[in-house]
C-alpha positions as CSV (number, residue, x, y, z in Angstrom):
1,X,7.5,15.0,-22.2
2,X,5.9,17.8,-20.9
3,X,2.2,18.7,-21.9
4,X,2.6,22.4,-22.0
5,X,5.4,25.3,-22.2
6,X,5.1,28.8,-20.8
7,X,6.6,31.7,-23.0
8,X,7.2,35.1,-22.5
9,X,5.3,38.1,-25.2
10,X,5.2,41.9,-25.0
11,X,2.4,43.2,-23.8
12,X,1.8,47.2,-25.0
13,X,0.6,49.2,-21.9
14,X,-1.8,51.9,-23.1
15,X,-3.3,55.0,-21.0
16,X,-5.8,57.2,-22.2
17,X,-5.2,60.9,-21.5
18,X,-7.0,62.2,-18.4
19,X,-5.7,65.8,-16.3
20,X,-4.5,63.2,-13.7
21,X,-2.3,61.6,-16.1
22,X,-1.0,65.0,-17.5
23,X,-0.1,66.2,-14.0
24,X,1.5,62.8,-13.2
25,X,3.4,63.1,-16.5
26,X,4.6,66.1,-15.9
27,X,5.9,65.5,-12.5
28,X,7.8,62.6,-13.9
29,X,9.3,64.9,-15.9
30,X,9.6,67.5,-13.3
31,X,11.3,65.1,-11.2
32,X,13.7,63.0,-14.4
33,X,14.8,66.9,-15.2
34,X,15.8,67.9,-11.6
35,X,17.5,64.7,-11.0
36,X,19.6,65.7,-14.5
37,X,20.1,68.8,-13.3
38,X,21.7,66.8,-9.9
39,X,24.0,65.5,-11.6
40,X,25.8,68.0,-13.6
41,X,25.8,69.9,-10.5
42,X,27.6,67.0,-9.4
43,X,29.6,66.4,-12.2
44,X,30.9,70.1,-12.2
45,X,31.5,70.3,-8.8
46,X,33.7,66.7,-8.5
47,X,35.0,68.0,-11.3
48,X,36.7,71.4,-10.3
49,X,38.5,69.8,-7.8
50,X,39.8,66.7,-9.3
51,X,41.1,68.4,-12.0
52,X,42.7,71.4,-10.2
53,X,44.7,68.6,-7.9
54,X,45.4,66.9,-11.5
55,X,46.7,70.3,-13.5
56,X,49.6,70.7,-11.0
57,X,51.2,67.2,-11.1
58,X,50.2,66.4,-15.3
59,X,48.7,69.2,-17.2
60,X,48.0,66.8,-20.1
61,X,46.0,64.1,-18.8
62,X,44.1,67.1,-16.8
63,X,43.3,68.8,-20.5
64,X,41.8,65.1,-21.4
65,X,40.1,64.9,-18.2
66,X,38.3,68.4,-18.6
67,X,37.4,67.2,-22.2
68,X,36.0,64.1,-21.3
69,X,33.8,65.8,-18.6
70,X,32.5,68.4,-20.7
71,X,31.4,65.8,-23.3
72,X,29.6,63.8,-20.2
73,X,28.0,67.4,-19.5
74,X,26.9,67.6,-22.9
75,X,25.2,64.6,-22.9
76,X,23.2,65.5,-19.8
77,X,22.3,68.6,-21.5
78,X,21.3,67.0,-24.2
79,X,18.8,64.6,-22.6
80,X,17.9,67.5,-20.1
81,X,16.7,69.4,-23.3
82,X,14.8,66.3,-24.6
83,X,13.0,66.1,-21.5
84,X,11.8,69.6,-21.3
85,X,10.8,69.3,-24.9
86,X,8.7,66.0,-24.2
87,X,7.3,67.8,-21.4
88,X,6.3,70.3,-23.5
89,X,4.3,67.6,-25.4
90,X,1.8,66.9,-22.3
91,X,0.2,69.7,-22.7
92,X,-0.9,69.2,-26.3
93,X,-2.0,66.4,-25.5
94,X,-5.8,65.8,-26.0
95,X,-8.1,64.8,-23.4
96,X,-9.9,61.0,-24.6
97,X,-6.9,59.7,-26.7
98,X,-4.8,56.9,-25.8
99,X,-0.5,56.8,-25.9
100,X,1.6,54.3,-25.5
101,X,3.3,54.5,-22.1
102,X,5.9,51.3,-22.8
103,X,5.8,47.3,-22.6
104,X,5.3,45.1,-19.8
105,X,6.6,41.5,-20.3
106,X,3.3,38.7,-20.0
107,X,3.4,35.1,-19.9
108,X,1.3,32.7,-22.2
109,X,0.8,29.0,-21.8
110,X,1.3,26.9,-25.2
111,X,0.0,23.0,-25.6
112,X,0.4,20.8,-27.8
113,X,-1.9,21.8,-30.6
114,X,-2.5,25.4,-30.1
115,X,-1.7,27.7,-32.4
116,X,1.5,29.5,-32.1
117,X,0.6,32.5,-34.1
118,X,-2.4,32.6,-32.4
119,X,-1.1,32.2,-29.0
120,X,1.8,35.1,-29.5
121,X,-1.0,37.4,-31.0
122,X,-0.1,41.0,-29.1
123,X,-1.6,41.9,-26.1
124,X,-2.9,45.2,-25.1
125,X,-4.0,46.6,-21.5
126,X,-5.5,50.3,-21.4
127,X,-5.8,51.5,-17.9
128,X,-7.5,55.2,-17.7
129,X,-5.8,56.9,-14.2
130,X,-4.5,53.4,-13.2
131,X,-7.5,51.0,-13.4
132,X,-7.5,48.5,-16.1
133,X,-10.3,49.8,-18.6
134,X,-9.9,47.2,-21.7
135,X,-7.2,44.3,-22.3
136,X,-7.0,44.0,-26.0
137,X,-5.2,41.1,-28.4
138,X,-4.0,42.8,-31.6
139,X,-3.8,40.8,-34.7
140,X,-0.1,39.1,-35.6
141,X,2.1,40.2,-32.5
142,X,2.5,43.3,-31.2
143,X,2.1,46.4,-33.3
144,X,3.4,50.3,-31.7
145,X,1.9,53.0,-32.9
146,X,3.6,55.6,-35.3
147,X,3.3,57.7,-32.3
148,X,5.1,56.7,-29.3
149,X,4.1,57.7,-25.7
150,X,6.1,60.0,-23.1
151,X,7.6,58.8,-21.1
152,X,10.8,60.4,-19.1
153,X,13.6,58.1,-18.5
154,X,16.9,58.4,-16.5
155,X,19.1,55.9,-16.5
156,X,21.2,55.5,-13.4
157,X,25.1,55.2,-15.4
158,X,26.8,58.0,-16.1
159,X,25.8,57.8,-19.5
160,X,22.9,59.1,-20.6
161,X,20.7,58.2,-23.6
162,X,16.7,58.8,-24.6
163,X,15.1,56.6,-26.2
């Protein structure tokens, strides 16, 4: 029987707002939009001719095609938009605060006789431009703020969603 278990817990990552980390967010963002904006110029162009070749031989299933592409376009735009309104967030952003920039996974060692709430209590690290300022165990697991962080995300299917 063994005499200890390792399990996995969130642990929050936390940055506090510095210019660096407003410039780095917004080149994430910079950089998530123009890679958006890559792929509907992609999407348009594959597009065009797929669906010209398709119109002469079955006019119908080119009509469904189209459809389903401009839905796919929409939901680029859409995220595209989201992006550039997150962006716009950095900037209000005020200099000293912290904001959640998303979970990490962390590993915690149980025994026979610990305590398990005490154990899975949530975990915390606050790095201020990438150096670990404070690691911090928050009382009865791990608890987001009503604010979340920015963070741009692109995921690499077709589909796009932001969460």
């Amino acid at each position: 029987m063994p005499d200890s278990v390792t399990v996995k817990r969130e642990v929050v990552l936390r940055a506090v707002v510095t210019d660096k980390l407003k410039q780095d967010l917004d080149k994430e963002f910079r950089e998530a939009i123009d890679e958006l904006d890559r792929r509907i110029t992609q999407l348009d162009i594959g597009a065009r001719q797929y669906v010209s070749e398709l119109q002469r031989t079955n006019i119908q299933q080119a009509i469904s095609v189209r459809q389903q592409i401009e839905t796919e376009k929409r939901r680029y735009q859409q995220a595209k938009d989201e992006l550039i309104q997150r962006q716009r967030q950095i900037e209000g952003l005020e200099l000293g605060a912290e904001i959640v920039r998303g979970t990490l996974e962390g590993e915690v060692e149980l025994k026979v006789g610990d305590n398990l709430q005490t154990a899975l209590q949530g975990v915390e690290i606050v790095v201020k431009d990438d150096e670990v300022i404070e690691i911090r165990e928050t009382a009865g697991g791990v608890q987001l703020p009503e604010v979340e962080g920015v963070a741009p995300e692109v995921e690499s299917t077709s589909t796009i969603e932001i969460p």
